[in-house]
Backbone bond lengths (Angstrom), bond angles and torsions (degrees), N, CA, C in turn:
res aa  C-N    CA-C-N  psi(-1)  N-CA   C-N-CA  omega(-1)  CA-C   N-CA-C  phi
1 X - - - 1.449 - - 1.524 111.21 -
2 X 1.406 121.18 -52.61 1.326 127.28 159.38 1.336 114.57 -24.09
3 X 1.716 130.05 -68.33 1.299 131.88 176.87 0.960 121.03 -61.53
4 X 1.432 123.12 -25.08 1.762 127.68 -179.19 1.784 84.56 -67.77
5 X 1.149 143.34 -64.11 1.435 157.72 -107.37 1.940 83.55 -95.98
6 X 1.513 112.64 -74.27 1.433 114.93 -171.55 1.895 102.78 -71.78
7 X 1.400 125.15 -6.74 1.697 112.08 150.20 1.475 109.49 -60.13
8 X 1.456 111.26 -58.71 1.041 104.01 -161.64 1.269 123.67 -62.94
9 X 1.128 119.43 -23.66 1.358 144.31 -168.68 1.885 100.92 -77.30
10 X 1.187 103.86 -38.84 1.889 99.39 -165.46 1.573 87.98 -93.73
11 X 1.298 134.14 -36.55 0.998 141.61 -172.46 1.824 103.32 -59.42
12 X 1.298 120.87 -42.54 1.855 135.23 173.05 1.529 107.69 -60.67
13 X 1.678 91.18 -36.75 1.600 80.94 -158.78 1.876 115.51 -109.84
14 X 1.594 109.71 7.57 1.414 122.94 139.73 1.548 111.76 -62.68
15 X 1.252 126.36 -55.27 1.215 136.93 159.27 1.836 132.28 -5.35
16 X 1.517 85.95 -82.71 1.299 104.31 151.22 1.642 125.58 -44.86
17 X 1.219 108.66 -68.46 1.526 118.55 174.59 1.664 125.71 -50.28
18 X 1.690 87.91 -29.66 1.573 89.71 161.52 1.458 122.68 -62.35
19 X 1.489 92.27 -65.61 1.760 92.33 -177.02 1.332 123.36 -83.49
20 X 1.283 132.50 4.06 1.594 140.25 144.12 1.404 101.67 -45.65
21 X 1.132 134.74 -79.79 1.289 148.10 -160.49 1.904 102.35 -78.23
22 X 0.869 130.77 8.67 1.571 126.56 168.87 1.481 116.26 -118.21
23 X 1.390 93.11 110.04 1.861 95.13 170.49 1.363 102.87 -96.87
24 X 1.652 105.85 160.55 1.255 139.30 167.13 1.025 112.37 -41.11
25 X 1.206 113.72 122.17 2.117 118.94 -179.69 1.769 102.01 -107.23
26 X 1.414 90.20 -62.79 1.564 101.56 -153.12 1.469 110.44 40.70
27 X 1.182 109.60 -135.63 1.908 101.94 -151.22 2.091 87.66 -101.14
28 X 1.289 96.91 115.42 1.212 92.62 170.90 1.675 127.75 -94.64
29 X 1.315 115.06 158.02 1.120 133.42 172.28 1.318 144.42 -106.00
30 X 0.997 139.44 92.15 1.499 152.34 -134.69 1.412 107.67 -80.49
31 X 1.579 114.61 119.85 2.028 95.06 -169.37 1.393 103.59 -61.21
32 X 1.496 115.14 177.76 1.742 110.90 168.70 1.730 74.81 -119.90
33 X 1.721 99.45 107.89 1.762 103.63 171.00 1.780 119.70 -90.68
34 X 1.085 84.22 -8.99 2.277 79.91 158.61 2.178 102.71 -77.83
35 X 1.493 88.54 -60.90 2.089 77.47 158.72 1.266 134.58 2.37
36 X 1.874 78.45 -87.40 1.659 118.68 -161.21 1.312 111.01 -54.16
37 X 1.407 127.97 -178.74 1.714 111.51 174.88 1.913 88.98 -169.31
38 X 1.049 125.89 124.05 1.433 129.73 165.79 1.339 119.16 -109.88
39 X 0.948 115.02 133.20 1.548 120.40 172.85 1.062 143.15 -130.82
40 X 1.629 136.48 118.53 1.230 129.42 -146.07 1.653 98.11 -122.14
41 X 1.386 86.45 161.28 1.744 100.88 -174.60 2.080 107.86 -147.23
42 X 1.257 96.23 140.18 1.141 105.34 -150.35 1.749 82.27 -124.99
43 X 1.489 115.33 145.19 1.389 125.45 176.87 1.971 107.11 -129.15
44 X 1.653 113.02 131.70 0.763 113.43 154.13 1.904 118.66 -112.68
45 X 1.310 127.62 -168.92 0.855 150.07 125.35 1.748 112.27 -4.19
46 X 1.217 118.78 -87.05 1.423 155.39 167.45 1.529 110.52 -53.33
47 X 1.061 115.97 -20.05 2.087 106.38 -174.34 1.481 92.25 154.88
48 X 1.396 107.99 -138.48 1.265 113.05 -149.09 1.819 92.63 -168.22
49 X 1.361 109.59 147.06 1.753 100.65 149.60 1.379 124.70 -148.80
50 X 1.037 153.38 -157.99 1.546 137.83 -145.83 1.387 82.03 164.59
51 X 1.904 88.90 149.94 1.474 120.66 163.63 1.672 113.11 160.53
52 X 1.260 136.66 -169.51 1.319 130.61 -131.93 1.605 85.74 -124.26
53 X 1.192 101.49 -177.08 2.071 127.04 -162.65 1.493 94.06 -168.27
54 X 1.001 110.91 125.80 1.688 113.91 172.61 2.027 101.35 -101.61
55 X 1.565 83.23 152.90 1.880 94.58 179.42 0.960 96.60 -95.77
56 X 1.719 125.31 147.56 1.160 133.14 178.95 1.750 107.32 -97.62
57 X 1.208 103.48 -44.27 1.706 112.35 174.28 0.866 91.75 -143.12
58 X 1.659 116.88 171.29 1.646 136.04 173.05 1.600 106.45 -174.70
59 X 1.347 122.93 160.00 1.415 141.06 163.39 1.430 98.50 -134.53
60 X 1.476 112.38 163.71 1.357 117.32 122.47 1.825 106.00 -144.05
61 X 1.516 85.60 161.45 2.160 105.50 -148.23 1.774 80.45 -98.61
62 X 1.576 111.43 140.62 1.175 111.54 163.43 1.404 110.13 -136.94
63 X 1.667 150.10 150.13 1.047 135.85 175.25 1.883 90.95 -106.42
64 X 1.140 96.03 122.36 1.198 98.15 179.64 1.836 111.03 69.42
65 X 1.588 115.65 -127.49 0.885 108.16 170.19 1.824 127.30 -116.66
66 X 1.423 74.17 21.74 2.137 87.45 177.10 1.449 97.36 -96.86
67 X 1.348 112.27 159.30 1.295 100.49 179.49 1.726 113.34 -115.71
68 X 1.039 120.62 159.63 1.631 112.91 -157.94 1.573 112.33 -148.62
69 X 1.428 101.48 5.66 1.564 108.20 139.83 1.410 107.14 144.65
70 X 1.713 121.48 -177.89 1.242 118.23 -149.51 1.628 94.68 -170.84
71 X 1.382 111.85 -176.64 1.345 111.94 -173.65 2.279 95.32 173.82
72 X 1.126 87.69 131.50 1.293 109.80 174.60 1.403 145.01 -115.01
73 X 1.190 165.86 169.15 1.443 155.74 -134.62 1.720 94.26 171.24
74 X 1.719 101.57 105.49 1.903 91.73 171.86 1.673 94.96 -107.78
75 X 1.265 111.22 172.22 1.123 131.56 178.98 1.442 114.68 -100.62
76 X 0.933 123.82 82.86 1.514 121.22 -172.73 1.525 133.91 -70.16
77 X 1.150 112.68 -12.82 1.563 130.55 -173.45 1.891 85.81 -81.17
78 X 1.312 119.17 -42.91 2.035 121.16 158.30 0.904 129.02 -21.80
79 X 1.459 124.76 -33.56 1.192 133.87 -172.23 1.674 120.70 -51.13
80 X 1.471 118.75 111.64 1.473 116.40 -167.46 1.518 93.17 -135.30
81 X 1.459 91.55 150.28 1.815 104.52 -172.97 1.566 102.16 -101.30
82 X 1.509 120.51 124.78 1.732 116.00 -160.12 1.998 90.05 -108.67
83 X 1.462 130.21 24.39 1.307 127.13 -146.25 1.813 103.80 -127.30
84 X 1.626 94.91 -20.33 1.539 102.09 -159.60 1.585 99.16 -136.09
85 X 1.173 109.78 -177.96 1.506 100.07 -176.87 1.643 99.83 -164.48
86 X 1.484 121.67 -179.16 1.553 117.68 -153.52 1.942 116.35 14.86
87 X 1.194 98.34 -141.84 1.308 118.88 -168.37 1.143 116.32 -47.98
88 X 1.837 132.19 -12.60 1.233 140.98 159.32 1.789 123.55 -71.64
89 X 0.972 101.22 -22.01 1.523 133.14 -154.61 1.677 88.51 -91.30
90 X 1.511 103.51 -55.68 1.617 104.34 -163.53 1.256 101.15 -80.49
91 X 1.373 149.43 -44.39 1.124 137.21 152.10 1.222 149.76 -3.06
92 X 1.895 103.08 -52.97 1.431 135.76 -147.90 1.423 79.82 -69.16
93 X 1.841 95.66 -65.99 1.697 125.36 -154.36 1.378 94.49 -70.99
94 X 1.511 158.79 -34.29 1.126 142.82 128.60 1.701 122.22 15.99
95 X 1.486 82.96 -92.41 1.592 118.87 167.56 1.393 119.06 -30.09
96 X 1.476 106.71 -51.81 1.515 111.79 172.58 1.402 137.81 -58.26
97 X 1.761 90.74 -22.61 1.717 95.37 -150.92 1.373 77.02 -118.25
98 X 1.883 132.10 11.99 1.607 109.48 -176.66 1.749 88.22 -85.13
99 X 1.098 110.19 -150.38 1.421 135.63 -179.31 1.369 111.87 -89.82
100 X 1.072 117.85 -13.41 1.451 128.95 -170.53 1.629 96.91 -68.55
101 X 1.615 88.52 -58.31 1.787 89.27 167.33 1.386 134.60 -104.67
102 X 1.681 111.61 -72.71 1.702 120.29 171.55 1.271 130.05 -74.55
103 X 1.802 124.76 -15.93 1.130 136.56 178.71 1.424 106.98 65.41
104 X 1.604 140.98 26.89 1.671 130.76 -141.03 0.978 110.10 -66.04
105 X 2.023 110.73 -22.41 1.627 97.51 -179.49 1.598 100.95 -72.31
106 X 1.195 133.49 -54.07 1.637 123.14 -138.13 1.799 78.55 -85.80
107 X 1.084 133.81 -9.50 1.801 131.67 -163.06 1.424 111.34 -121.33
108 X 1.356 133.42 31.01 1.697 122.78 -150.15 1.698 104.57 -45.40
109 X 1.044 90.26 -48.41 1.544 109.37 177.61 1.723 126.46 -76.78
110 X 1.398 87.07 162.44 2.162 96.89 168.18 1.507 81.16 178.92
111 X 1.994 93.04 144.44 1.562 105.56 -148.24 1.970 68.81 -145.67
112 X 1.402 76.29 137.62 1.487 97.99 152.78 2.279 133.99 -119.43
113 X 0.772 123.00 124.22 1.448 117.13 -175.30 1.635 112.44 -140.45
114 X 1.770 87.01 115.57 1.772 99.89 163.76 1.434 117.67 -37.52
115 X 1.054 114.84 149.10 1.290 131.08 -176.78 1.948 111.25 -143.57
116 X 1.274 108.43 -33.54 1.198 110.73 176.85 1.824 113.86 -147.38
117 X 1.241 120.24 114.27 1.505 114.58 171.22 1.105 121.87 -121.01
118 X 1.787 114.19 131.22 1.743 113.57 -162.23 1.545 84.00 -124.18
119 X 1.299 121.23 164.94 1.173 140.21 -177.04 2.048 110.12 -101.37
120 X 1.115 97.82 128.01 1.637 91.12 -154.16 1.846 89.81 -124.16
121 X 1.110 117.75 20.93 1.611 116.90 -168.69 1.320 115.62 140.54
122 X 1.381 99.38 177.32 1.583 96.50 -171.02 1.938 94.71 -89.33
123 X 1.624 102.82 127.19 1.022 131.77 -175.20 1.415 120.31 56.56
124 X 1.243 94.98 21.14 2.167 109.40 171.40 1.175 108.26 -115.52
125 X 1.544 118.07 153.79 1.412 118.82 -165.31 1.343 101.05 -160.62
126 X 1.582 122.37 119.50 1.553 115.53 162.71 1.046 115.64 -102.36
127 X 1.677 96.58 129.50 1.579 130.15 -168.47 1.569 110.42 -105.51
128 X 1.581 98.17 122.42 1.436 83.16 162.68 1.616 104.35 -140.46
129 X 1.371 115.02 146.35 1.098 147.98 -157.51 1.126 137.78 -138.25
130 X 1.397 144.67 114.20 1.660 156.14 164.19 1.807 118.94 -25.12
131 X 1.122 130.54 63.97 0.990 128.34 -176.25 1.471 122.14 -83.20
132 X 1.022 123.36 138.00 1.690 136.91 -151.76 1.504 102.60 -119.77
133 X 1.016 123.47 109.86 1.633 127.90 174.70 1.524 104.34 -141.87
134 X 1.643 119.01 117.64 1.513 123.83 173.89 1.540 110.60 56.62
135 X 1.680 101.36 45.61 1.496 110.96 170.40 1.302 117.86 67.35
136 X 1.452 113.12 7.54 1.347 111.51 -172.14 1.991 108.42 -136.61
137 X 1.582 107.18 111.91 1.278 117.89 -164.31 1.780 102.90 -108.34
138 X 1.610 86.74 119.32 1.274 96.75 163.85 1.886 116.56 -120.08
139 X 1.333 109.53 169.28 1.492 111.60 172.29 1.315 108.92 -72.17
140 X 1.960 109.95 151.47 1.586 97.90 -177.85 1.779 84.41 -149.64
141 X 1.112 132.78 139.45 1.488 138.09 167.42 1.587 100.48 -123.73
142 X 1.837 93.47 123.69 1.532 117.61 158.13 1.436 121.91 -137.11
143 X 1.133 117.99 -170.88 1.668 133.21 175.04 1.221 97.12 -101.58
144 X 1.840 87.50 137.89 1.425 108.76 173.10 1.386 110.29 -123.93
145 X 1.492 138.04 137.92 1.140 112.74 163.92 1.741 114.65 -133.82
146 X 1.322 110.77 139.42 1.583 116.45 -176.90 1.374 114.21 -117.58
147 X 1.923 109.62 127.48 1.381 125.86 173.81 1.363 113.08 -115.39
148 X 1.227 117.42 90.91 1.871 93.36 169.80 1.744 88.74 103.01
149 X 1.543 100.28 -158.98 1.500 116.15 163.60 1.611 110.50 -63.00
150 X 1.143 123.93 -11.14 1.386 107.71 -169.41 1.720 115.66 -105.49
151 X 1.703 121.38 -172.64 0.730 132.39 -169.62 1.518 126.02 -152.69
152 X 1.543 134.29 125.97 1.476 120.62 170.71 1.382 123.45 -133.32
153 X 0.981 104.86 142.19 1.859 110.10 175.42 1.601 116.88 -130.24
154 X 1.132 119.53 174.84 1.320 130.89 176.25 1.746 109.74 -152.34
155 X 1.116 113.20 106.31 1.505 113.62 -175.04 1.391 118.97 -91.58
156 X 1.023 152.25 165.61 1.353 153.57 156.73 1.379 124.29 -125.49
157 X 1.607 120.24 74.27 1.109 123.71 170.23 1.716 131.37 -79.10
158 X 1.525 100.29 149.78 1.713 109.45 -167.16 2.230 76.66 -103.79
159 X 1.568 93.98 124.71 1.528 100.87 179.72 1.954 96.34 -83.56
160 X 0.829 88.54 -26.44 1.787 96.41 -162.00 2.048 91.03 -75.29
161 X 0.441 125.89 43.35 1.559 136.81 179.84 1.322 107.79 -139.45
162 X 1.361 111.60 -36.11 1.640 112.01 171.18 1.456 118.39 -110.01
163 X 1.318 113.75 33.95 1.458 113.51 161.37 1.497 114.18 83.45
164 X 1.666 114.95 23.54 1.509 120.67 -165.38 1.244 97.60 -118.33
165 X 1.771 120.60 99.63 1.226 117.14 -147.49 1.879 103.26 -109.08
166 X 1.399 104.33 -14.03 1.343 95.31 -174.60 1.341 136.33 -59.65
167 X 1.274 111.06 117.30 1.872 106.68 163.75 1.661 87.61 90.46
168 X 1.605 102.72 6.40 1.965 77.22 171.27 1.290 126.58 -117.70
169 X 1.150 102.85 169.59 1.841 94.00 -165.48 1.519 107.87 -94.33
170 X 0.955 119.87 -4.11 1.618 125.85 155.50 1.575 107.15 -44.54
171 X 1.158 114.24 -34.97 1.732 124.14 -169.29 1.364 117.70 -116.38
172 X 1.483 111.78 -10.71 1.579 112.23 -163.28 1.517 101.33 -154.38
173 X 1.677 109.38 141.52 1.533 101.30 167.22 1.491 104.41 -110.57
174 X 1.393 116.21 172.69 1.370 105.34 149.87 1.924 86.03 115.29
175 X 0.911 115.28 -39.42 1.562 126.44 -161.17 1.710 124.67 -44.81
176 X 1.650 92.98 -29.73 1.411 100.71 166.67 1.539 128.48 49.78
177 X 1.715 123.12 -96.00 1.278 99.31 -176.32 1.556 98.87 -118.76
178 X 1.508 122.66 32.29 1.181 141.15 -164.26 1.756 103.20 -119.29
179 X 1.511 119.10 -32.89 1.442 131.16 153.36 1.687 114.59 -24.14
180 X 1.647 98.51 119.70 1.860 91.41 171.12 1.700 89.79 -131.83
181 X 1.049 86.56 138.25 1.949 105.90 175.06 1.267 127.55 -45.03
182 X 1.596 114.61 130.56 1.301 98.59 -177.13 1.392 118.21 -56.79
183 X 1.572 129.87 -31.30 1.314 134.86 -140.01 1.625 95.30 -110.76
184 X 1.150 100.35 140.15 1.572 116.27 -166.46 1.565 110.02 -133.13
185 X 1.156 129.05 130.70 1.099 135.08 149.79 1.209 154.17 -35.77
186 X 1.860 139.09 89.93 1.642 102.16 -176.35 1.713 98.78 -132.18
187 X 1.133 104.79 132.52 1.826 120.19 179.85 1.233 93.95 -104.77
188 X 1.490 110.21 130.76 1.884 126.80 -171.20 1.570 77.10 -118.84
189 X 1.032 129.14 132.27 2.082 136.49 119.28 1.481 120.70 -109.36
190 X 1.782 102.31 94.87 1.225 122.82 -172.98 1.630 114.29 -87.94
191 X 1.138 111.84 153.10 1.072 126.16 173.48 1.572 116.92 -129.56
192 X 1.568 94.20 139.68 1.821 94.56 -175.51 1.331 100.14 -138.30
């Protein structure tokens, strides 16, 4: 009875471990990332600035034609400022990729992966997902919506959650009109 008891028992708890650890595939779809185009926007105090992030890989999993999850890979060392131009421009994107903010050498990467997809309308879907920025993954829920081959989102990330301390007041007082927001912007129009 004992051995029936610890089978059953290792036998439950492979089980478990299986489907803990298995996300939703169904028939996946491979982004086309020359296509695709993401765009991020950054808010200070003072204005605002914008510019692009290239994807390194991407899917998204659909059973049929709902979709039931996905997972992404950006390239962060990509990071280009579309707002400024000469010697302002080179700076910005500098700036981005030092340590101050993205770290790109010790971080090339930041990966995002579904974890849960509910159907929120016809061809809208709230997604929420494990997002990884500077080795450090937190949960993030947005809208997704799919027409056709394509795809759109709008994310709203808190940077100061992942250890991106510059110019924010999460980390610093005093900063005044030198303050840039924790919460950052990113617009995906994917293509698959």
């Amino acid at each position: 009875m004992k051995n029936y008891i610890k089978n059953l028992a290792a036998i439950v708890l492979v089980a478990f471990m299986t489907f803990s650890f298995t996300t939703i595939e169904g028939d996946k779809k491979e982004i086309k990332v020359g296509e695709s185009k993401v765009v991020w926007k950054g808010y200070k105090v003072t204005g605002a600035h914008e510019g692009l992030i290239s994807i390194s890989s991407g899917h998204l999993a659909f059973d049929g034609d709902r979709l039931t999850g996905g997972a992404f890979v950006m390239d962060m060392p990509s990071i280009t400022v579309t707002d400024l131009e000469g010697e302002y421009k080179g700076q910005l994107e500098g700036h981005l990729k030092s340590d101050d903010f993205f770290g790109v050498e010790k971080y090339p990467t930041a990966s995002l992966v579904f974890t849960k997809v509910a159907v929120s309308g016809k061809n809208s879907y709230k997604v929420t997902g494990d997002i990884t920025i500077k080795g450090i993954t937190e949960s993030i829920t947005f809208d997704l919506s799919v027409y056709g081959n394509k795809a759109n989102a709008a994310l709203n990330i808190d940077r100061s959650v992942f250890n991106v301390r510059y110019g924010s007041t999460s980390f610093f007082d005093d900063l005044k009109d030198k303050a840039i927001y924790d919460a950052f912007d990113i617009i995906a129009d994917l293509q698959f």
